[in-house]
N, C-alpha and C positions, 0 to 999 in steps of 0.2 A: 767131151767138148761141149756137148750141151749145156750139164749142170754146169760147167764153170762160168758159160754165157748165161744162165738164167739168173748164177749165182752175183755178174753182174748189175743183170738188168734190175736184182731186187733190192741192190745194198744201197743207188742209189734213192730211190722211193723212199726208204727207213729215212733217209737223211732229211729229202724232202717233206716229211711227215713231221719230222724232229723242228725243223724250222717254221715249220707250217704251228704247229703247238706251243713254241715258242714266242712267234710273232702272236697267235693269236692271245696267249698269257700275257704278251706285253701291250696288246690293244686292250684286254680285260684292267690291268694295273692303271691303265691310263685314264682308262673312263673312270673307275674305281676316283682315282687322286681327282680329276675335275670334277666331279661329282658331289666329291668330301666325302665320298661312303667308307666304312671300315675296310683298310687294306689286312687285318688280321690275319682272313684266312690266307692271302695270299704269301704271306710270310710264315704259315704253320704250313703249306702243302710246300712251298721248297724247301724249309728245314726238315721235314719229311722225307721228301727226295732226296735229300741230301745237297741239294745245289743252293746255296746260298748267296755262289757268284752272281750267279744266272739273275737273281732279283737285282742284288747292286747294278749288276751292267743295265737291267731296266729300267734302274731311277735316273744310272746317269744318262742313260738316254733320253729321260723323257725332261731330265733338268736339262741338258743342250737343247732339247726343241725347245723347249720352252723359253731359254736363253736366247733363242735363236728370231720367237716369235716377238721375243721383247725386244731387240735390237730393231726386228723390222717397225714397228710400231713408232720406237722410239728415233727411229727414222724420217717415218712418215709423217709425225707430228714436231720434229724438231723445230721449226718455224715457230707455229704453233707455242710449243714449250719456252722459245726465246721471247715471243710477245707478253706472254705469261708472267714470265721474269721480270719483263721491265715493268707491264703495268704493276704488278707486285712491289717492285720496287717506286715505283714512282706513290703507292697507296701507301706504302712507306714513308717517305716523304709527307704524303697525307697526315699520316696516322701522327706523327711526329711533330707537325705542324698545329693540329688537332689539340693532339696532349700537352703543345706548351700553351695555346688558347686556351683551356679548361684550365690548366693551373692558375692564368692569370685571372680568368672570371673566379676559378674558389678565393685568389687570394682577395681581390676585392669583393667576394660577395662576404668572404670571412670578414674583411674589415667596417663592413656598411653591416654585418647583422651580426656581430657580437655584442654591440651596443642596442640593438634593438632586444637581445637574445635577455642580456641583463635588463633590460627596460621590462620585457614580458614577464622574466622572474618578478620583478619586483612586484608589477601590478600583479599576477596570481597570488602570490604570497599578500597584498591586501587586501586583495579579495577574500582571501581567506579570512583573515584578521578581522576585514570588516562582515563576515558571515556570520563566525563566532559570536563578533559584541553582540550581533542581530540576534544571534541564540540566545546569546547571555541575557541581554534587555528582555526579551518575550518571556524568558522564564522567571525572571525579575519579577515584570509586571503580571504574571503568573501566580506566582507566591504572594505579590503585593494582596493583590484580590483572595489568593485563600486566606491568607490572615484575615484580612477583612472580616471575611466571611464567620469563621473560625472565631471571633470578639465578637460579632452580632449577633450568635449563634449562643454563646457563651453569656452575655449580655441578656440574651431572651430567656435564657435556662434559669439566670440568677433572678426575674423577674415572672417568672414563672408563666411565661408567654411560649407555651410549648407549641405552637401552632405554628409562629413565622421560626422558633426554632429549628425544628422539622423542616422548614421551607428550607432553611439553611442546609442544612445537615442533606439535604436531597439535590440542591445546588451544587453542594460540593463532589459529592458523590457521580452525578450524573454528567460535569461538567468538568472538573478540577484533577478527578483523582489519576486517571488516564495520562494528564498532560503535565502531571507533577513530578520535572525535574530528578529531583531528589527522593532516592528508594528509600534513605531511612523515615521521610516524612511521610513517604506512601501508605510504609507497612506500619506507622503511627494510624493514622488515619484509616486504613484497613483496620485494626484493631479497635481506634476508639465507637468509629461509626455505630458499626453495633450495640456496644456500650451504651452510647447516649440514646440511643432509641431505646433500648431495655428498659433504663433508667425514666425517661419522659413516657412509658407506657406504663413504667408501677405509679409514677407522681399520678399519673392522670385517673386510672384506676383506683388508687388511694382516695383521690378527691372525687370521684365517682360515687363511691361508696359512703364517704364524709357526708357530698351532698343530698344522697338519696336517704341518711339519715337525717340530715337535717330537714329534710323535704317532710319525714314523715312525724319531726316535731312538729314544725311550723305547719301542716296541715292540720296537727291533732288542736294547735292554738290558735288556728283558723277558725277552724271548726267550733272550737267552744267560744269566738265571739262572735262569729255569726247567730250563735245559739242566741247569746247573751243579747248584741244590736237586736234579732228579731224579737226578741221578750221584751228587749224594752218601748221596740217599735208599736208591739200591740199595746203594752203598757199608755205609751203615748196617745196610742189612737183610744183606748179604752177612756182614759182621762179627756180625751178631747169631746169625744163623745158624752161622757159623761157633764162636761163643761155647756157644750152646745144643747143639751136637755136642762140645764140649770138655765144657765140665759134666753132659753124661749119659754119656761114657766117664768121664769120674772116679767119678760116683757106683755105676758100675759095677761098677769096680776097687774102692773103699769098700766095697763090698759083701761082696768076699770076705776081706777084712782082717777083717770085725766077727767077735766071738766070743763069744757068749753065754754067761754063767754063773749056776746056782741055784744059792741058801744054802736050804735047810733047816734046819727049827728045831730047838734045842737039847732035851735031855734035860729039862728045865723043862717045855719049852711059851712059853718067853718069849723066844722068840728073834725076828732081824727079819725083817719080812715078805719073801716072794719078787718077789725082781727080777731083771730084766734088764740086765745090763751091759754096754757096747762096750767092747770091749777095744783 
């Protein structure tokens, strides 16, 4: 009689314990799901146990409370949710109101600035046009001036004035070549540059050399009249000297040839005055 009384008192407590494990798995699954944590494990230890019920009955348990939780909610803010509503709907209204205003400001702003839209192409597109000619003209008068230059330069070469040539040729170079339009004229120009100074370095070295031989005739015929002038010079002076000893022996000699004579005056007092006469 005992054991079957004991065997009472213990089959409840199993049970207790069973519901107690139970409840507390289904306090664990619930935290778990508010949380967002992985319910995994909890669906490998019941398919484990074997009870798979046991999980379903705890979701839909906790999908009714939670059911249950949103009804009261949805309760307590019903008011709420209807004021919502309408201001909703009344911004609606707004919103509607709003969007036919906006279509009528695009369609008149479309109609007052597609004309302005073409207006602004146009003046870009001549602005454009007129940049161009602006380019075109500057490089015009660009080319104008190296021509120029290019004839003057040519012009000096054919005259054999290498000096303002060069000035050319360095005008263009330091001034022109950089800003010249046109590649093919450039790499003319690159190529001839050189050229012409090659050329205006042999002319001028050719007549260097010309000159320093003519320099060394025209001293040698320098040289033999100065020779000549001073031989005649002494020559000159020799005869003049020679001349100047001739004319003071003669006046010499004159000297003693002269013979002086006075007239005194007559028995009057009217006679002619006293001279001296060479005889």
């Amino acid at each position: 009689m005992q054991s079957t009384k004991s065997r009472r008192k213990v089959a409840p407590s199993a049970a207790e314990s069973a519901d107690s494990a139970e409840k507390l798995d289904q306090l664990l699954l619930s935290s778990a799901i508010c949380n967002g944590e992985d319910v995994g494990p909890f669906v490998r230890k019941v398919f484990t146990s074997g009870k798979p019920d046991t999980l379903l009955q705890h979701l839909r348990h906790f999908a009714r409370s939670k059911e249950s939780e949103i009804e009261e909610v949805c309760k307590a803010h019903y008011q709420d949710f209807i004021l919502a509503v309408d201001d909703l709907r009344s911004l609606l209204s707004d919103v509607d109101s709003l969007k036919s205003s906006l279509y009528d400001s695009n369609t008149k702003l479309q109609s007052v600035g597609l004309p302005l839209l073409s207006s602004l192409d146009a003046f870009v597109e001549a602005r454009n046009v007129s940049r161009n000619v602006n380019l075109a003209l500057e490089s015009v008068r660009n080319c104008i001036r190296l021509m120029e230059l290019c004839s003057r330069s040519n012009y000096h070469l054919s005259s054999s004035n290498f000096y303002m040539a060069l000035k050319c040729v360095d005008t263009i170079e330091s001034e022109f070549l950089d800003k010249t339009p046109s590649s093919t004229l450039k790499r003319m120009l690159e190529k001839k540059i050189p050229e012409i100074r090659w050329h205006i370095e042999r002319k001028v070295s050719k007549e260097f050399g010309d000159w320093l031989v003519e320099i060394r005739v025209v001293s040698r015929n320098l040289g033999q009249l100065a020779i000549g002038q001073a031989s005649s010079a002494r020559q000159r002076e020799e005869d003049l000297r020679i001349k100047q000893r001739q004319a003071e022996e003669q006046s010499r000699l004159s000297l003693r040839d002269c013979v002086y004579a006075l007239e005194e005056e007559d028995e009057d007092g009217l006679g002619e005055p006293i001279i001296f006469t060479r005889l």
